[in-house]
N, C-alpha and C positions, 0 to 999 in steps of 0.2 A: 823455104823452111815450111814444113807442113805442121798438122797439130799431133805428129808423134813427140816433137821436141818439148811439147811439155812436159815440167816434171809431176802434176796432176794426173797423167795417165795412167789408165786402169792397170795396165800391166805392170808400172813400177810399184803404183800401190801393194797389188798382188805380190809381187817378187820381193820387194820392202817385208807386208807382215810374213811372208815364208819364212824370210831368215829372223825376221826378230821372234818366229813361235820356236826356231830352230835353237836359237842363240836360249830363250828363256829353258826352254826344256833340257841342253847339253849341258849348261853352264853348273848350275845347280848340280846335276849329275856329279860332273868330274870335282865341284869344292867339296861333298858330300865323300865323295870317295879319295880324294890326296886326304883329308881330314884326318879320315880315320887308319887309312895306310899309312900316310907319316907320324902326323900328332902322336896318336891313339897305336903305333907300332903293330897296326894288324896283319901286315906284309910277311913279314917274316918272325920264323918261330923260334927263337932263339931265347925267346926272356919267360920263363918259368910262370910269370905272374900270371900271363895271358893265359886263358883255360882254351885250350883246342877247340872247343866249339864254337869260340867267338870268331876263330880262324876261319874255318869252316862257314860259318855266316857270314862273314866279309868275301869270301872268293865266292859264296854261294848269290849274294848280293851283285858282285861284276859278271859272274856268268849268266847272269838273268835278266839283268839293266842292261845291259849292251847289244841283245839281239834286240831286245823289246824297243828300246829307243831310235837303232836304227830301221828297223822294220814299220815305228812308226815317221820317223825323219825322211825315207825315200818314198814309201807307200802310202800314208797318209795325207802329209805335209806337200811333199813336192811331184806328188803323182807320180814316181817311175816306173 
């Protein structure tokens, strides 16, 4: 057994905070967005109360978050 087997090695640490900056940044994301898509009925346009521009900022809010986050999760984060 050599001294890769430790669980102190630099690359687990590495690989460890990758996914915990990965896990803190997605996480948040998707409760932020089921929130207000479920809860908050921003999904779909059916109920009068909701004024269309909230609509519009909630798809406008996943079309923005989604590249941005992955762009930073494989290019930043995990160097791909």
């Amino acid at each position: 057994m050599g001294k890769s087997d430790n669980w102190t090695d630099k690359e687990v640490v590495i690989a460890f905070t990758r996914m915990l900056r990965t896990v803190v940044m997605w996480v948040p994301f998707l409760m932020i967005t089921l929130y207000f898509a479920v809860v908050k009925d921003l999904v779909f346009f059916d109920d009068p109360d909701i004024p269309t521009w909230m609509h519009i900022l909630f798809f406008a809010w996943i079309i923005i978050m989604l590249p941005l986050l992955a762009w930073i999760t494989f290019k930043k984060i995990w160097k791909m």
